[in-house]
C-alpha positions as CSV (number, residue, x, y, z in Angstrom):
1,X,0.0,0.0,0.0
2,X,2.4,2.2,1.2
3,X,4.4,2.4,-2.5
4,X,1.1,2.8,-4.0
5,X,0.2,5.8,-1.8
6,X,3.7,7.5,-2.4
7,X,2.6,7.3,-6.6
8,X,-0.7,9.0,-5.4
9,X,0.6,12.0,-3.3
10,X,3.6,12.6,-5.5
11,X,1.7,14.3,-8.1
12,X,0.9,17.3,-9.2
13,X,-2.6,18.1,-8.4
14,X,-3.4,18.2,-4.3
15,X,-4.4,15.2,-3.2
16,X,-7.3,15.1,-0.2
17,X,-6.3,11.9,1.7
18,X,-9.4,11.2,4.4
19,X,-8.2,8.3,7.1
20,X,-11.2,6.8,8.2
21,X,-12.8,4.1,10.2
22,X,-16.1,1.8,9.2
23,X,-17.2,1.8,12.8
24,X,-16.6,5.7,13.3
25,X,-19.9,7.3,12.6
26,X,-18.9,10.8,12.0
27,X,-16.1,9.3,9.3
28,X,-19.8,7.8,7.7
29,X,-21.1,11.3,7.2
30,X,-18.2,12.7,5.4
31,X,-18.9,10.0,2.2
32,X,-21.6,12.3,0.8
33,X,-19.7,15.5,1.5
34,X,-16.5,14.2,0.2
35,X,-19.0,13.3,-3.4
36,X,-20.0,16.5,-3.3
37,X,-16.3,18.1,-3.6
38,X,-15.1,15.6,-6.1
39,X,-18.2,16.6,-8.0
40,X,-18.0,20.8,-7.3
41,X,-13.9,20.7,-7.8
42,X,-13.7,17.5,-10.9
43,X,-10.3,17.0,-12.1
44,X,-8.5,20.2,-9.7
45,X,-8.4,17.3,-6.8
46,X,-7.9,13.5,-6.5
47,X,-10.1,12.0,-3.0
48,X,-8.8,8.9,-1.5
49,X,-10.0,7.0,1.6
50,X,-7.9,5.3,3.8
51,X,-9.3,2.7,6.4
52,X,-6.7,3.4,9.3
53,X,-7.5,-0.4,10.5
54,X,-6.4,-2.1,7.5
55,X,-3.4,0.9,7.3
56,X,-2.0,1.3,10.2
57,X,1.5,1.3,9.2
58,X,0.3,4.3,6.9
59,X,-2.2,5.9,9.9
60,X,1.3,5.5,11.9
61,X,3.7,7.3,9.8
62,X,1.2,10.1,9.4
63,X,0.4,10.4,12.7
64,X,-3.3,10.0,12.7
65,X,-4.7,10.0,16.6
66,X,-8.5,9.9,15.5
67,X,-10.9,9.5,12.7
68,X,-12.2,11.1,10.5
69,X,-8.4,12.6,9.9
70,X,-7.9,14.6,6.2
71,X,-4.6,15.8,4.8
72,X,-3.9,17.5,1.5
73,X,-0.6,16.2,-0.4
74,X,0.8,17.7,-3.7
75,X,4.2,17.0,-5.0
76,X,4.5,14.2,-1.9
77,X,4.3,17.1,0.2
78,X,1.8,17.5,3.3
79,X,0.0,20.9,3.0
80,X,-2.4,20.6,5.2
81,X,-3.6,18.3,8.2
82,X,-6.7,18.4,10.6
83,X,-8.6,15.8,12.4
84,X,-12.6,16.0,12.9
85,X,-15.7,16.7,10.5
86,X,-15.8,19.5,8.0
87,X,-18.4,20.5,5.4
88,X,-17.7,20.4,2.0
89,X,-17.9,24.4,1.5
90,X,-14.2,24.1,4.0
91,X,-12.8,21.3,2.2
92,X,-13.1,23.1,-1.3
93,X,-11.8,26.3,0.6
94,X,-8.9,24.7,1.7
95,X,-8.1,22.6,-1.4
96,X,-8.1,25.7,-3.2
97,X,-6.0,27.5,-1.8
98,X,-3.7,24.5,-2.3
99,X,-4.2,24.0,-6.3
């Protein structure tokens, strides 16, 4: 995984990585707000999900203490990390001022 994830981040378009959990609940309502951005923002971002329990060595590395947990990569640079919900109007804010 971890090679895999390195050819993801190490592009250049920002990257909106969201470690999650299936048995957190608040990790549940970010899938329709993490559509929504991919569908407002298209081609400006690539979203990928990351289950921190099948990940950890990944979840470890990054540092991730709780779920949900997004960070924005570009050029396999981290440019951005906070833990908790958001909605998608601070997302697309924040990857934005990231493109």
């Amino acid at each position: 995984m971890m090679s895999s994830f390195n050819d993801i981040i190490n592009k250049d378009k920002p990257v909106l990585v969201d470690f999650f959990a299936t048995w957190c609940g608040p990790c549940q309502t970010m899938t329709p707000i993490l559509k929504e951005v991919k569908e407002d923002l298209g081609d400006n971002v690539k979203i990928i999900k990351i289950d921190v329990d099948k990940n950890k060595a990944l979840a470890t590395k990054f540092q991730v203490r709780g779920v949900p947990t997004f960070m924005i990569f570009k050029n396999g640079k981290k440019l951005w990390h906070e833990a908790g919900t958001k909605t998608a109007a601070q997302l697309e804010e924040i990857i934005l001022k990231n493109v």
